[in-house]
N, C-alpha and C positions, 0 to 999 in steps of 0.2 A: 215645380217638380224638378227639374234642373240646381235651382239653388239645392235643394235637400239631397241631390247626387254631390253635390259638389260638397256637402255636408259630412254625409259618410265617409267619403274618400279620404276628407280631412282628418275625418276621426281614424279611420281604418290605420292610414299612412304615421298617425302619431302612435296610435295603439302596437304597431310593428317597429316603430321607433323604441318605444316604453320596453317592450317586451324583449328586444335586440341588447338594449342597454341593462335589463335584467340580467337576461342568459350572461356578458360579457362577466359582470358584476359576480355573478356565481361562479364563473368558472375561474377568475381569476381569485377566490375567496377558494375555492377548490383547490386552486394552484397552492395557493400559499399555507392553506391544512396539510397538502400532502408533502410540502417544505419541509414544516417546521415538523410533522411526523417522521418527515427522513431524518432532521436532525434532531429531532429526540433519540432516536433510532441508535443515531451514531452516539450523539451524547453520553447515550445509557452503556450504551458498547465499552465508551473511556471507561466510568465508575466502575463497571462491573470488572475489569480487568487492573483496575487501581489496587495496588499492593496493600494500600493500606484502608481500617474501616472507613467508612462513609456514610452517613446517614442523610435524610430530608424530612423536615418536619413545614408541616401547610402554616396556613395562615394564623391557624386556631393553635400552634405550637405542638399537634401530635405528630409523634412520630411514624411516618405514612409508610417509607424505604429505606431501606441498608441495602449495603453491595454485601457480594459476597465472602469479602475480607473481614466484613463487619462479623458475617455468623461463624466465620472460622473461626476467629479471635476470642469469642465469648462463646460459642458454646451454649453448653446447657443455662448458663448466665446470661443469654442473651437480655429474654424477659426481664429480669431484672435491670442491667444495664439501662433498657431503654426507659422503665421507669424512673432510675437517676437521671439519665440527663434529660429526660424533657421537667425534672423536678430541677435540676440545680443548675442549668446553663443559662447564664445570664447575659453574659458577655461577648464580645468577638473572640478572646483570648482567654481560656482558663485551662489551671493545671490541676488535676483529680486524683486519685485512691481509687482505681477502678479493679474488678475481679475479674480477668482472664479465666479464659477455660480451664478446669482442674483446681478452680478458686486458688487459682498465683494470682496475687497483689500486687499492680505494677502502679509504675506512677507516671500519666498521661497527660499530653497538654494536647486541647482542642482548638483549632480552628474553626472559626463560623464565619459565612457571609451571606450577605440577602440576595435572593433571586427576583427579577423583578419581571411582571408582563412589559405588554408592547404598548403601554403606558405609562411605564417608568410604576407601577403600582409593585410594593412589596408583597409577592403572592405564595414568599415562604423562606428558609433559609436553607441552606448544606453546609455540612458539616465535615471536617475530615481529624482523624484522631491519629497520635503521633506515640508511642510506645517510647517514653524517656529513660525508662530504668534501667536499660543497659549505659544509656548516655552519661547519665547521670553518676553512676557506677565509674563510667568512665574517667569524669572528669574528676571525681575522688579520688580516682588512684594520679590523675595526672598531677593534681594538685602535690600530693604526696611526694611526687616523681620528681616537683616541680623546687618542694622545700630540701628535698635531699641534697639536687640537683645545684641547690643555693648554696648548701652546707659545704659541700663539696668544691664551685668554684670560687666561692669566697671565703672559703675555709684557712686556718691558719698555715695550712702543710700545703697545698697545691694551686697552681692557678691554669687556669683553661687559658688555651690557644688556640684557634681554627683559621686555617688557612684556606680560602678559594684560589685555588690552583690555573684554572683559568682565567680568573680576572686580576689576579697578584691579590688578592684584598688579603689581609692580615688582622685578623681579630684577636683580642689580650684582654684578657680579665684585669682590674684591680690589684689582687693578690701575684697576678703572673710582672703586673708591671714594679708592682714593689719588689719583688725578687730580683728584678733584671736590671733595677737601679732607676726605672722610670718615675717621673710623680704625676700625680692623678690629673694633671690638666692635660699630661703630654700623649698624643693620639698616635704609635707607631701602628702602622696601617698597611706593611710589606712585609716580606719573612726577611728583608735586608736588617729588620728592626732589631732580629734578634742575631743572625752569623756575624754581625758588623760585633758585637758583643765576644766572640768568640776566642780566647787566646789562643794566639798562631799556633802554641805547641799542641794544639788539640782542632785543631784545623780540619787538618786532612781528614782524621778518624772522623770527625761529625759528615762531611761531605761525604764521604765514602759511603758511612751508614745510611746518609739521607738517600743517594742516589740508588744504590743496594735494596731500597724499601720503594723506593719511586719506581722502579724496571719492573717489581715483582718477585726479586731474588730473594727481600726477607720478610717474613709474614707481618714483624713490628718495625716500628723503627725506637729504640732502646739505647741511649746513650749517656755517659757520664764525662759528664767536660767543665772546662774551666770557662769562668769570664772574667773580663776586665771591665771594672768600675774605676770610678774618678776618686776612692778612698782604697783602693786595693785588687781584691780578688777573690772571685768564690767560686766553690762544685756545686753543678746542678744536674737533677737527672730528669734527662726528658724523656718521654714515653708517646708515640703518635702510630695513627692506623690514618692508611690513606683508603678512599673509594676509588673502586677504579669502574670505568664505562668503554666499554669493548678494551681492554687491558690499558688504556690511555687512566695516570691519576688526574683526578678533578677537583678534588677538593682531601684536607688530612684535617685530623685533631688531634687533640693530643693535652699533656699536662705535663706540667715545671715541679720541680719542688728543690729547694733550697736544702743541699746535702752537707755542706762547711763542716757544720758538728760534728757528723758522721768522719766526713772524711778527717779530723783533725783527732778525732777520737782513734780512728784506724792508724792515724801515722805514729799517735803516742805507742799505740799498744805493737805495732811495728817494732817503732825504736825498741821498745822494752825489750820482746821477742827475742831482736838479733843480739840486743845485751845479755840475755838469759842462755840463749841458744850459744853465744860466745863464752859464758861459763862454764855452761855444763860440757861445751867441745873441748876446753883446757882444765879443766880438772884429772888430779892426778890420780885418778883411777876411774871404774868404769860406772856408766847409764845407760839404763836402756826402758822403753817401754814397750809394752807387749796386752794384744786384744785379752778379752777373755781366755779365748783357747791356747793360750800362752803362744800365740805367732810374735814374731817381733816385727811391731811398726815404726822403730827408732831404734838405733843405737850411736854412740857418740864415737868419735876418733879413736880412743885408746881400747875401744870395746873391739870395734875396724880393728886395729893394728893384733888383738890377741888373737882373734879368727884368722888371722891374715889375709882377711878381705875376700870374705868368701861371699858369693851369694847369698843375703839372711833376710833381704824383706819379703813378707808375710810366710818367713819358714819359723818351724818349733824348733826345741832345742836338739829333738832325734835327728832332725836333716840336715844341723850342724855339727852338733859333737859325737864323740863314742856315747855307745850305750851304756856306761857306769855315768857317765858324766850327766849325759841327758835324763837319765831316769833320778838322779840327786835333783836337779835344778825341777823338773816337772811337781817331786815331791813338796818341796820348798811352796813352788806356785799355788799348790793347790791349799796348804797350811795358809797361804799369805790372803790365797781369795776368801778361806771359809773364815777367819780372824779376824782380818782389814788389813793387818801389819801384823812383822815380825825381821830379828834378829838373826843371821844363819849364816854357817860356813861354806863354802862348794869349791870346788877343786878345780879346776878347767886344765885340760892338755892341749897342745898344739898339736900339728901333724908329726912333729919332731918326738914326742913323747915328752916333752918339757911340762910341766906340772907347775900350774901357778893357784896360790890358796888367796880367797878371797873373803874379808869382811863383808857382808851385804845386807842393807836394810831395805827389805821391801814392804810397799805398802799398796794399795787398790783407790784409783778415781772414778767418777764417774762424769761423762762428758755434759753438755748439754739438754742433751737428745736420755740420757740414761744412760747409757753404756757404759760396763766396767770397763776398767785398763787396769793392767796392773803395771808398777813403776818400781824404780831399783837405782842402786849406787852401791858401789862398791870399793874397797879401798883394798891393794894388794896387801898379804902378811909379808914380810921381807924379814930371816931369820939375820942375826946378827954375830 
């Protein structure tokens, strides 16, 4: 009787054993459903507030979930969508032809990875979709942006310069170092690369303007100067815009171009000028040129001396001579504009009442831009 108490007991005390280790077992199996429910919880929370769509397809590859990026984006395409990609996603990475809402055709590259239980078992994938078309878009125009951008600093007229103002660095194109007299092995890599280059008589004006652009005083920095090479000397016109950061510059760029021709063309046509301009001043009778409305915007010396140097630029002939006078020479004008040219007499008086008769051939240019002028010479009558 005894042993069989002792029996029970045994049993009773394991059976509270069994039973304690059950309860522990479940509640701790409890613990960790209401875990991994909190972090589902939170999980779902991320996706559903993720910008962009997202999907989850189970084991069996349907598609179970989308966030709700997913149904903005597609819309009444939803439907269909999801029968594309659970028909055509194969991979971790692919790029698609998918139909946005209002059937816009964009072109999508998707993300896929596997999700796995708490046995490393794959129990499904997600997915996240990435809208390229603007991107893509993008990067056509940059490309674009990108050969212009070649054309331009390796082009035969200009060469790029950028300057880091803060750290001295000194950047020069190919084209900017062939200009400047450098050859392509040689690395100038300071802005001394290029003022060292500078001829002193064009010194100052380059400083002035650099520093005038550097404080803020001028919006560009724009300058035409000389340098000095090891076979002579040439004009270059530089052109630079600096960034500034709280009014301090940081950084400039800018372009070169080799002007020589230009300016050697400008000196010829110079010289000729003051050779032509020192004709027509010693010729022995008068020139003048005058706009359309017969104002004069030139006259020479001996023209000077017949007015006896009255105020005449941008006057007509009424705010110079008498009225017989000025109404002759208007008439003339107006024959000479509607013709092109013509041959004619005019009479001209001084303040003295002195009467000088002049041969005069005038005829009509036009500038550039269009613009008539009319043009004249004239040769005194002198009676004998």
């Amino acid at each position: 009787m005894e042993s069989n108490l002792y029996a029970i007991i045994i049993v009773a005390i394991i059976t509270i054993v069994i039973l304690l280790y059950i309860v522990t077992i479940q509640n701790k199996k409890i613990s960790n459903i209401t875990d991994q429910l909190n972090d589902y919880e939170k999980y779902k929370k991320f996706i559903n507030a993720f910008p962009s769509p997202v999907f989850y397809r189970n084991f069996n590859g349907d598609i179970i979930y989308t966030n709700p990026s997913f149904d903005i984006s597609f819309g009444s395409n939803k439907t269909k969508i999801i029968k594309t990609l659970t028909t055509l996603l194969k991979k971790p990475l692919e790029q698609l032809e998918l139909n946005y809402d209002n059937d816009k055709q964009k072109r999508a590259i998707i993300f896929t990875s596997n999700l796995y239980d708490k046995d490393l078992h794959i129990e499904g994938k997600i997915s996240t979709i990435f809208d390229i078309d603007n991107f893509k878009k993008d990067i056509t125009s940059l490309l674009a942006l990108r050969r212009r951008y070649s054309l331009a600093v390796e082009g035969p007229k200009f060469g790029l310069w950028d300057w880091d103002i803060l750290a001295n660095n000194f950047y020069s194109s190919n084209r900017w170092k062939k200009i400047m007299g450098y050859s392509d092995s040689e690395k100038p890599n300071n802005l001394n690369s290029w003022l060292k280059l500078v001829d002193i008589r064009d010194m100052a004006r380059v400083n002035e303007a650099l520093n005038k652009h550097l404080s803020g005083l001028n919006d560009m920095f724009d300058i035409e100067h000389r340098i000095r090479l090891s076979n002579g000397s040439k004009w270059v016109h530089v052109r630079g815009k600096a960034l500034f950061d709280d009014k301090i510059a940081t950084r400039m760029t800018g372009l070169i171009a080799d002007i020589s021709p230009r300016k050697e063309a400008e000196r010829i046509l110079s010289k000729n000028q003051r050779l032509f301009a020192s004709f027509i001043e010693n010729l022995p009778g008068i020139a003048f040129i005058k706009d359309a409305s017969s104002k004069y915007v030139y006259i020479n010396r001996n023209f000077e001396n017949l007015i006896e140097y009255k105020e005449w630029k941008n006057k007509t002939p009424q705010d110079i001579f008498d009225k017989k006078t000025a109404m002759s020479i208007l008439e003339n004008d107006k024959k000479t504009i509607l013709h092109g040219h013509q041959q004619c007499f005019e009479t001209i008086s001084n303040s003295n009442g002195k009467q000088k008769r002049f041969q005069l051939y005038k005829f009509t240019i036009n500038d550039e831009n269009g613009e008539k002028f009319l043009c004249g010479f004239g040769i005194e009558l002198v009676e004998h």
